[in-house]
N, C-alpha and C positions, 0 to 999 in steps of 0.2 A: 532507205539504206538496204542493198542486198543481205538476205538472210544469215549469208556467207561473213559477210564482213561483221553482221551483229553477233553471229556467234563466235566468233576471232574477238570481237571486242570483250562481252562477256566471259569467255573461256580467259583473257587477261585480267579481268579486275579481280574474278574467282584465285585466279595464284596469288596474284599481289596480294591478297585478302588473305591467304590461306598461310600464306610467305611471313605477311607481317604478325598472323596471331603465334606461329610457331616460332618467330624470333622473340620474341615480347616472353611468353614462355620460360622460354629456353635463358633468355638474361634474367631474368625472376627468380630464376631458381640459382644462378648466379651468383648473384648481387641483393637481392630483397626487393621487396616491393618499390618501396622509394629510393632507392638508388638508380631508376631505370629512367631515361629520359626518353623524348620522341624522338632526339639525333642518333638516340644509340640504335635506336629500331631501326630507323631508316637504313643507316649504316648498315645494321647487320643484312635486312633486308633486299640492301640493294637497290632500294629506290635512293629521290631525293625527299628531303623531307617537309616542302610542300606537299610534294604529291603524297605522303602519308596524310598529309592532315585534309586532304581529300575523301579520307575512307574513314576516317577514325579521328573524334575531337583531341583525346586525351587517354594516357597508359591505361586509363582507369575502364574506360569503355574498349579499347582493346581487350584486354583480360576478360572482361564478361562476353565479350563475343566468343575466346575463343574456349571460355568453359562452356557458352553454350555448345559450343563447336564439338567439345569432352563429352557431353550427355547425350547427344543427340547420338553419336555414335555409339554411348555405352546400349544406351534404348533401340536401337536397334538390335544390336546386337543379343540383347535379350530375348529382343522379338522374334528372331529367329529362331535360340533356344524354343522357346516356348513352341515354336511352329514345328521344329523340330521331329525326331521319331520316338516312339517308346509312348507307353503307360505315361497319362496324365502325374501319378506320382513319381514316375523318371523325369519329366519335363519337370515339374514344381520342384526337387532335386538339382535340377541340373541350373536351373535357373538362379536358386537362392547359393547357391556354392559361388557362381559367376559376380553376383551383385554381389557376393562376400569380399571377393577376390579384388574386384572392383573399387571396395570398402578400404580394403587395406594397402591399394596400389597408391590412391590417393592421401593416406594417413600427413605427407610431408607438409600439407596446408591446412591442417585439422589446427586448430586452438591457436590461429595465428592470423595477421592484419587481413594475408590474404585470405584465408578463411572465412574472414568475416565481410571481406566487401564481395566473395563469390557467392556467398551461401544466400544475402539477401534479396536477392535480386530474384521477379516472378518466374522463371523460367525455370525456379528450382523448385517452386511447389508445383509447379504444371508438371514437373517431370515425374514428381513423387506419385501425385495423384494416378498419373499414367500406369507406374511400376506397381501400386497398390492394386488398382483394375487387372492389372496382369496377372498378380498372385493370385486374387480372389475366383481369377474364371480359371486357372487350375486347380484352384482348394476345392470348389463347385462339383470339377467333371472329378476330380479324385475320392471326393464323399458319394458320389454313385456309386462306387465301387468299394465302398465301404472302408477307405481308407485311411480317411479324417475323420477324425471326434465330431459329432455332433449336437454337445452341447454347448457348443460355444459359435456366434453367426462368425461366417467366413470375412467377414469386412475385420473381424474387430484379431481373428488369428492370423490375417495379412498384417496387419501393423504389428500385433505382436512378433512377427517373419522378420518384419525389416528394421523394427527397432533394434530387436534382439542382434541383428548381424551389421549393427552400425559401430559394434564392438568392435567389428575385426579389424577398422583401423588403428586400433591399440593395442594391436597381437604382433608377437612379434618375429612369425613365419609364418608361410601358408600350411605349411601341415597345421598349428593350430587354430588358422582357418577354416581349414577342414571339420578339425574336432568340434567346432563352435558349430558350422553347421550340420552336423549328426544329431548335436546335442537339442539345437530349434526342433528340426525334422521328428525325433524323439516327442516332443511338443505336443505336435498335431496329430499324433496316433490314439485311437481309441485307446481307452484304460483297458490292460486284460483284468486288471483287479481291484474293481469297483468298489469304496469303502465300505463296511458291515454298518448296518444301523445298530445303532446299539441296543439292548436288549431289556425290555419292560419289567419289572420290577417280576406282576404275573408269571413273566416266562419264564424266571430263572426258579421258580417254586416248585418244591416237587408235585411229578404227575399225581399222586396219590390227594394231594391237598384240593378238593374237587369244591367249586361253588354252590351253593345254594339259591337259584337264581330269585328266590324267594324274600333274601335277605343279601345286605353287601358284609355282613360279619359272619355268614358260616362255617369260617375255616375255625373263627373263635370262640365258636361252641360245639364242638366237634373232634372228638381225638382221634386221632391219625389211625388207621388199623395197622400200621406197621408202628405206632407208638407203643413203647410200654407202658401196662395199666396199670393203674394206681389202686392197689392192694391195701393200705392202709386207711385205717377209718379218716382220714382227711386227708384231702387232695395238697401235691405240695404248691409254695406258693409259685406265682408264676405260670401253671401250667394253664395252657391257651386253648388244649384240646380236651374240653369234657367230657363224660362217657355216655354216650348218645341215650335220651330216653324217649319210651314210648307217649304215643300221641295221644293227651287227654289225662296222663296219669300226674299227679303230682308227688312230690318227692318227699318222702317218711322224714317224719320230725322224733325228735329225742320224745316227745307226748306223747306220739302214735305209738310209739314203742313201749312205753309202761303200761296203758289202758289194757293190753289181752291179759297181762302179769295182774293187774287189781282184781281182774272179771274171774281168774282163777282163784285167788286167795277169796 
């Protein structure tokens, strides 16, 4: 077959394809899921409805062709973003704002039949996995530049990026779609105010209270020089700071004290 005529041929089964996913579509949104037959597609389409069932068994593998048909183009589309102009942290920006948008363009099949027979199908983790890689090589080049946290591995604040903006299909304008992602973006920035550890029992004592590395109880035999001294013949109770004495002497008993008094009489 001439080149000519193969590409004539292919460039028709491409519309008819393209023809049938956007009527299929387009009645779904309609009428519901089960409401949509193959006659009506054909109909809409324009063919006969053999020749739909030429390209496509049933509504059901329509529809997943033509969400593939949705992704492929959102993932592009990103891919451009990303390739884009600007600072790594403009592209990563500019990207997660788009997949937000994205997020909440599609809300109308979120928690519903169709929701549920588009979302299962491989070509939805293949895509994820895709869009996750994409995040992660601009969290990478933008942590060069000191502009992501780096306590946390770039794989695990990609997921945290796109879980967090699966929200916005439950928002109800893009403005606070918007807000939603400032507030991720917010996320991945370094802390400028890192929390205080908290403070050891030690450190809060005052400077004046000095260790004896000799002993671990010298603060409790030892009075403060900014304490006041204990003037009366007995110390009151309680008091933790003794009056420091010299080394080798031992301390006068009520006995030592009468003996010089006998020696005189």
């Amino acid at each position: 077959m001439p080149k000519l005529w193969s590409d004539t041929i292919d460039a028709h089964r491409s519309a008819v394809r393209d023809a049938a996913l956007s009527a299929t579509a387009a009645l779904v949104a309609e009428h519901g899921l089960r409401s949509v037959t193959m006659s009506q597609i054909a109909e809409r389409t324009g063919i006969g409805r053999a020749t739909l069932y030429k390209y496509f068994a049933d509504v059901d593998a329509i529809l997943v062709a033509w969400h593939e048909r949705q992704i492929a183009a959102h993932l592009h589309e990103l891919t451009e973003i990303r390739d884009g102009a600007g600072t790594p942290g403009e592209r990563l920006g500019a990207v997660l704002e788009a997949y937000a948008l994205m997020a909440h363009a599609s809300r109308s099949h979120r928690d519903t039949e169709l929701g549920a027979l588009l979302h299962r199908d491989e070509h939805v983790a293949r895509a994820q996995h895709r869009l996750r890689d994409m995040v992660v090589d601009l969290l990478v080049a933008d942590a060069e530049r000191d502009g992501v946290r780096d306590d946390v591995a770039p794989v695990e604040l990609a997921s945290y990026c796109l879980h967090a903006l699966t929200a916005a299909g439950g928002l109800s304008s893009e403005a606070a779609v918007r807000r939603l992602v400032t507030v991720t973006l917010a996320g991945l920035r370094p802390d400028p105010h890192p929390p205080i550890e908290p403070r050891r029992r030690s450190d809060t004592m005052c400077d004046q209270h000095t260790q004896d590395p000799r002993t671990d109880h010298a603060h409790e035999h030892r009075r403060c020089d900014h304490a006041p001294a204990n003037t009366g013949p007995e110390r009151a109770d309680g008091d933790l700071c003794h009056a420091p004495q010299v080394d080798g002497a031992t301390p006068a008993t009520a006995e030592d004290e009468q003996e010089p008094a006998q020696e005189r009489a």
